[in-house]
C-alpha positions in Angstrom: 158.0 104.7 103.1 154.1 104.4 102.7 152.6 106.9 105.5 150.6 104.8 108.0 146.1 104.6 107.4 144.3 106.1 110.4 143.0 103.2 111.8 139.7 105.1 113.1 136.6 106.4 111.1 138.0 109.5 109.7 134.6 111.4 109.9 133.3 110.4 113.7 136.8 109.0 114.7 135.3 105.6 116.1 138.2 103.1 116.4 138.2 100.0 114.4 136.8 97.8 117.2 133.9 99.3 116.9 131.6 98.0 114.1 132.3 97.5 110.5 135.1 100.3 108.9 135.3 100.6 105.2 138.9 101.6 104.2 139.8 103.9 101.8 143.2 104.9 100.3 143.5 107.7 102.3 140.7 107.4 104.7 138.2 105.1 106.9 134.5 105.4 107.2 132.5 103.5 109.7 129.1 101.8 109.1 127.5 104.4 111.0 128.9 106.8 109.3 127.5 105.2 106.2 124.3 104.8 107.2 124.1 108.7 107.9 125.6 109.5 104.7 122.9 107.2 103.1 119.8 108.8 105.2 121.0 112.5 104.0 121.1 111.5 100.3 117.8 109.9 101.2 116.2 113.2 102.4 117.9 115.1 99.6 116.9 113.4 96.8 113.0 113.1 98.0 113.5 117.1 98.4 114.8 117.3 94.5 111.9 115.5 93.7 109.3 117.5 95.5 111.3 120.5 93.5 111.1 119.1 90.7 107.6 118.6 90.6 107.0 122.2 91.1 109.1 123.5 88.6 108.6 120.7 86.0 106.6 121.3 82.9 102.9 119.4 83.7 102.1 116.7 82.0 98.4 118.1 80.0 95.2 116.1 80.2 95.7 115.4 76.9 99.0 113.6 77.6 97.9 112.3 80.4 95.1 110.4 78.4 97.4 109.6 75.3 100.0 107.9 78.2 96.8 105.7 79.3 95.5 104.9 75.9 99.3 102.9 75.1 97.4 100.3 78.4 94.0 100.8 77.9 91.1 100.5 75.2 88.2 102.3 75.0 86.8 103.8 78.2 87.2 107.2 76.8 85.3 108.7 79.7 87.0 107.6 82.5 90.2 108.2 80.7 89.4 111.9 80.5 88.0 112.2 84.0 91.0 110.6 85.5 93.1 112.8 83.4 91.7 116.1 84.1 91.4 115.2 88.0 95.6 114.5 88.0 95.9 117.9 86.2 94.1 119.5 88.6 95.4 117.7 91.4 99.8 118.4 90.7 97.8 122.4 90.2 96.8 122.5 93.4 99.6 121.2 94.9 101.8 123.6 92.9 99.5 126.7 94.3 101.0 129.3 96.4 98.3 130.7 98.4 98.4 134.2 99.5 96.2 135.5 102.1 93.9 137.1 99.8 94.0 134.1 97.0 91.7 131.6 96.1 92.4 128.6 97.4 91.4 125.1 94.7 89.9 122.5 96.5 90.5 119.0 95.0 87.7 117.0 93.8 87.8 113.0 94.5 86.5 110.7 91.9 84.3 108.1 92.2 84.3 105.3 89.5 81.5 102.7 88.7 81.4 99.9 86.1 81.2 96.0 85.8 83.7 93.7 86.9 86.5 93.2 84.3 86.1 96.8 82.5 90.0 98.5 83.7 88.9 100.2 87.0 92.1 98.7 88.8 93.9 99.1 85.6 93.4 102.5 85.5 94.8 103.5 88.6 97.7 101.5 88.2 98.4 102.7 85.2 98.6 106.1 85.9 100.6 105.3 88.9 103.0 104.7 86.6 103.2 108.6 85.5 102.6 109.9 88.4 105.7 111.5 90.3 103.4 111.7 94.0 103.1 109.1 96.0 100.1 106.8 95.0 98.8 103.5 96.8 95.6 100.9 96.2 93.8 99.7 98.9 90.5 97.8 99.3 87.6 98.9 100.8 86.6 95.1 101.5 88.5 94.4 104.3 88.0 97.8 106.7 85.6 97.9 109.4 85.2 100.1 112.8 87.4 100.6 115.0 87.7 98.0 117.7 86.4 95.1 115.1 88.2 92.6 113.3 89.6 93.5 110.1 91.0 96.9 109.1 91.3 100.3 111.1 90.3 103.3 108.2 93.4 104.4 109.1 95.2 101.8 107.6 94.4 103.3 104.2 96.7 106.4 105.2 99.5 103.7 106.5 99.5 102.3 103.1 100.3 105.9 101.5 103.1 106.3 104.3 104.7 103.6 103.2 104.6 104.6 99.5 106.0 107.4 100.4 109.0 105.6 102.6 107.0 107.6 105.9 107.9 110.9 104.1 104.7 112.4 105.7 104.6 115.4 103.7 104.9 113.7 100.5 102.3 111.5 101.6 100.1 114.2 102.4 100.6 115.2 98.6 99.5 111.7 97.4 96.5 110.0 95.9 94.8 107.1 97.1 92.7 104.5 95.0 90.2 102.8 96.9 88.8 99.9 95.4 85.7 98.1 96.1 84.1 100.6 97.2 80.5 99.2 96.7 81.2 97.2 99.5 81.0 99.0 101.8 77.2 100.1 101.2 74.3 99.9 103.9 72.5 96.6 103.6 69.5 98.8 103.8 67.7 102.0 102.3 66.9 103.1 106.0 69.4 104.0 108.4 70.7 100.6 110.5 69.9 100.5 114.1 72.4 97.9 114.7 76.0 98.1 113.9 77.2 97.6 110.4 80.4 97.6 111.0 82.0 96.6 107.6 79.4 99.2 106.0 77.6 102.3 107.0 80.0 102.3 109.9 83.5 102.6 107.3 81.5 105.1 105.1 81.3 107.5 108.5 84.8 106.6 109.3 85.9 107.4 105.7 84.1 111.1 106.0 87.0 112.5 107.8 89.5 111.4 105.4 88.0 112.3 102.2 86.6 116.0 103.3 90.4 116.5 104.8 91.4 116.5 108.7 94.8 115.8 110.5 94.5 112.2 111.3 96.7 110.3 113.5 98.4 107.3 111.8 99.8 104.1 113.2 102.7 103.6 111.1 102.6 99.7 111.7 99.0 99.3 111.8 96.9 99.9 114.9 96.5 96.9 116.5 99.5 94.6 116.7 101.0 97.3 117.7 99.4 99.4 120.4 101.8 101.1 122.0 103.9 102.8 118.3 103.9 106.4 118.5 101.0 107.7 116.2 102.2 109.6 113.2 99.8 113.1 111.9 98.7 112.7 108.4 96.9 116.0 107.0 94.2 115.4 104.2 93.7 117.8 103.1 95.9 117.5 99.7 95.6 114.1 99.2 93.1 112.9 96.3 90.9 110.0 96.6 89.7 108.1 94.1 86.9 105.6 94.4 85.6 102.4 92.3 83.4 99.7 92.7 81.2 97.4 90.0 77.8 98.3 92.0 76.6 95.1 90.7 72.3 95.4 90.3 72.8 99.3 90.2 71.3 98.7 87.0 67.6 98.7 88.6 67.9 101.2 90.8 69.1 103.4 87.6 66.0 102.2 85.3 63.6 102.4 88.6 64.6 106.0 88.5 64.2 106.5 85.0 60.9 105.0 85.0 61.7 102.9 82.0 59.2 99.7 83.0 56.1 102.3 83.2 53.8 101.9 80.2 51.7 104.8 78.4 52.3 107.3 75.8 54.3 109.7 77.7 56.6 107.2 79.4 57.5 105.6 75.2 58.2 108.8 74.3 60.9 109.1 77.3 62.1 105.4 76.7 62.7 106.0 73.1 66.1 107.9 73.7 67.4 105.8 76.4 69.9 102.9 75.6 68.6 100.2 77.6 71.5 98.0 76.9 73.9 100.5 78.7 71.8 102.1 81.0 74.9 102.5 83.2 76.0 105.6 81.3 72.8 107.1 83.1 74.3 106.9 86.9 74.0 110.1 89.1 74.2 110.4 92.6 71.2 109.8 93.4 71.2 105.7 92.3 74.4 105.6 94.6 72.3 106.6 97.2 69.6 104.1 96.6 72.4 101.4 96.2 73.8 102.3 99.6 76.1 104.6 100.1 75.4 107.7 102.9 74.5 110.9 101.3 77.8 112.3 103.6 80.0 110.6 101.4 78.6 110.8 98.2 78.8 114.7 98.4 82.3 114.0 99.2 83.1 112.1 96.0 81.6 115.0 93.5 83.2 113.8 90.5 81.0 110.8 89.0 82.0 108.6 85.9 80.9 105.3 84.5 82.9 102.3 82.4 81.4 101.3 79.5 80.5 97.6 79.2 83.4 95.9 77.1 82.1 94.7 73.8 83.8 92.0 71.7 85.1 94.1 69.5 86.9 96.4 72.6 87.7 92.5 74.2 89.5 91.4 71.0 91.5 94.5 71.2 92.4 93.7 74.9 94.2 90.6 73.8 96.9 91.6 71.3 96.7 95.6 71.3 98.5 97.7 74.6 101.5 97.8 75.2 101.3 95.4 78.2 98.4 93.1 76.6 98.1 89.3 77.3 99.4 87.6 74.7 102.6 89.8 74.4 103.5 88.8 78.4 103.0 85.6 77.2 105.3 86.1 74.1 107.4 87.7 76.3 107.8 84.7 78.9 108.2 81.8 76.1 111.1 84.3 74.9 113.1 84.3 78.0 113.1 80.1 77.6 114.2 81.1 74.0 110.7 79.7 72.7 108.4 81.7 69.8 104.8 81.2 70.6 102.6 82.0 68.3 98.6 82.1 68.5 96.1 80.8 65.5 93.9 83.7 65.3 90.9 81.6 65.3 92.2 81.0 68.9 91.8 84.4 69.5 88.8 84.8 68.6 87.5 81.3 70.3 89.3 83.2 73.7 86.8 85.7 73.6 83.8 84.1 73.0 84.4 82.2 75.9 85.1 85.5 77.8 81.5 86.8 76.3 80.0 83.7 77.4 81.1 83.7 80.8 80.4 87.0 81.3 84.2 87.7 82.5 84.8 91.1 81.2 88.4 91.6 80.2 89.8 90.3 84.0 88.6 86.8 82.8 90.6 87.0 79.8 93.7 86.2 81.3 92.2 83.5 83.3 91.0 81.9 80.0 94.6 82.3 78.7 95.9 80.5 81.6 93.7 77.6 81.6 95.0 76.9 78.1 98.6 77.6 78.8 98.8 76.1 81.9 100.4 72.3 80.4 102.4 74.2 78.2 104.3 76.3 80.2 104.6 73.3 82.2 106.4 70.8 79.9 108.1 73.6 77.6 111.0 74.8 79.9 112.6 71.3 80.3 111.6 70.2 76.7 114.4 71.2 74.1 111.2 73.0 71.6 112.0 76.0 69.5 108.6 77.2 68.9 105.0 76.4 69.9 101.9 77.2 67.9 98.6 77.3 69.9 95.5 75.9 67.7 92.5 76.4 67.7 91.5 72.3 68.6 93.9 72.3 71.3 92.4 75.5 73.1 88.9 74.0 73.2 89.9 70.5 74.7 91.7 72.7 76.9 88.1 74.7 78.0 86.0 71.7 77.6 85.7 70.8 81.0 85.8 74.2 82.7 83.4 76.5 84.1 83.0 80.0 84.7 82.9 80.0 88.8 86.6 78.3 88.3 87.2 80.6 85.7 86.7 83.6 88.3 88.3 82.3 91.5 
């Protein structure tokens, strides 16, 4: 005769009444039981992983930039700065300080270039490599305390939940904050009103860039007044910021001096590139575009995107490993539909993106606009294959315009 299951939880010895019990052959669990089990697995395995990052081989600049080139073209600079500032940052976290050792301070990264040249892209790419916790935020929507809109220390609340409210993995993290332009003074001279969705986030931002114990609602601040704040050290987490500092341009070539006419100012203009005279940036033009000198000394590594040119744009379309026209491929496939491109379509796509002045973002909305009847009819039409040409494209563009083109 079969000996008789317990009929209670074989670990906590709650009776079967009681909840949910999984039975076993030999033994019960309750869901209580389970859902300890499940928070101790949890806790271990974020603890293998923090282990694993310090014992693991690093992943070299040089890797780090080969992983980003597979996503990215061009925008060599960035590339290496980005690379070189993850490097440094799994080092420091790695470091184990003795009282007499030096101690490496991390170095946030500030990013400026046009809209459309792979700011966003870059950080999410390398999000991808990363094994910290990594979030995006944007600066757009933050203001002072007690205004509407976001608390600063929403952008912390973000990396908490990256980092399922691990807080010291989170304090191990790196934050990309995007839009970051706006949030510059409206004025050269200090405001003597409140700018609260400006000057006012830069002074709020100080604390977290420099590195301080901050107190973070986990559920953001104000729905929720009475949660039980949660301390989030800095200290170790690196910020990097990015903005398109649109007209930075003229604050760059008032500073060069390249409209003054003589002998000795030619000789000066000769080397510059006025076509790119982004590449030129210091800290100094951020300072004249808006940003507090506090928080410019805070961000010390400075680097620049290159304007995309056609040649980089064409590339976009057909070249990384996530491009435009394979997601594209990719969809029609999964309806078991080849689409193919002319090539004179590609090249029609971006002239159009030239034209507008979209940068590489506004090639996907050019894509769209043409695919958009397509991808329509196509899943409830019994088609094998679907060729986009070149005539087709442009009736498709004939009636749009750029400001649709960028909403």
């Amino acid at each position: 005769m079969a000996k008789k299951q317990n009929e209670g939880c074989a670990f906590c010895g709650s009776p079967r009444t009681n909840g949910i019990l999984l039975q076993g052959l030999s033994a019960n669990i309750c869901e209580h039981c389970v859902k300890q089990a499940y928070e101790v697995l949890e806790q271990s395995a974020r603890q293998q992983k923090q282990l694993n990052l310090d014992k693991a081989k690093l992943p070299k600049p040089v890797e780090i930039k080969e992983f980003l080139d597979q996503y990215i073209i061009g925008q060599d600079i960035a590339k290496k700065t980005l690379s070189v500032a993850v490097y440094n940052h799994y080092k420091r976290l790695m470091q184990d300080l003795d009282d007499n050792d030096v101690e490496i301070e991390k170095s946030n990264i500030i990013m400026v270039g046009a809209t459309g040249t792979g700011k966003t892209l870059l950080a999410k790419t390398i999000a991808k490599l990363l094994e910290v916790p990594f979030t995006i935020v944007d600066a757009t929507v933050l203001t002072e305390a007690g205004y509407v809109g976001e608390d600063i220390e929403s952008i912390l609340t973000r990396l908490l939940q990256a980092s399922d409210y691990d807080v010291e993995a989170a304090e191990r993290g790196i934050v990309f904050i995007d839009e970051i332009d706006k949030i510059a003074r409206k004025g050269d001279n200090p405001s003597i009103t409140r700018d609260v969705s400006g000057e006012g986030v830069q002074q709020g931002l100080l604390k977290l860039l420099e590195g301080s114990v901050v107190n973070v609602p986990p559920q953001g601040g104000r729905k929720h007044p009475d949660q039980k704040m949660i301390p989030v050290n800095t200290k170790n987490i690196l910020f990097i910021c990015g903005g398109a500092f649109d007209g930075i341009e003229q604050k760059i070539a008032h500073r060069l001096n390249t409209k003054v006419v003589g002998y000795a100012a030619s000789k000066v203009n000769a080397v510059l590139d006025s076509n790119n005279l982004l590449q030129y940036v210091s800290p100094q033009d951020l300072k004249s575009f808006g940003l507090i000198p506090e928080i410019i000394g805070r961000l010390p590594m400075l680097c620049y995107l290159e304007q995309l040119d056609r040649v980089a744009l064409r590339s976009i379309l057909t070249e990384p490993k996530n491009s435009i026209i394979k997601q594209y491929v990719k969809m029609f496939e999964m309806d078991n539909v080849k689409l193919t491109f002319d090539e004179d379509v590609l090249e029609f796509i971006v002239d159009k993106a030239i034209e507008f002045k979209l940068g590489a973002r506004g090639l996907r909305s050019i894509v769209e606009t043409i695919m958009l009847d397509i991808m329509f009819d196509v899943p409830s039409s019994k088609k094998k294959s679907v060729t986009i040409n070149l005539e087709y494209a442009q009736n498709k563009l004939q009636n749009v315009n750029a400001d649709k083109l960028r909403a």
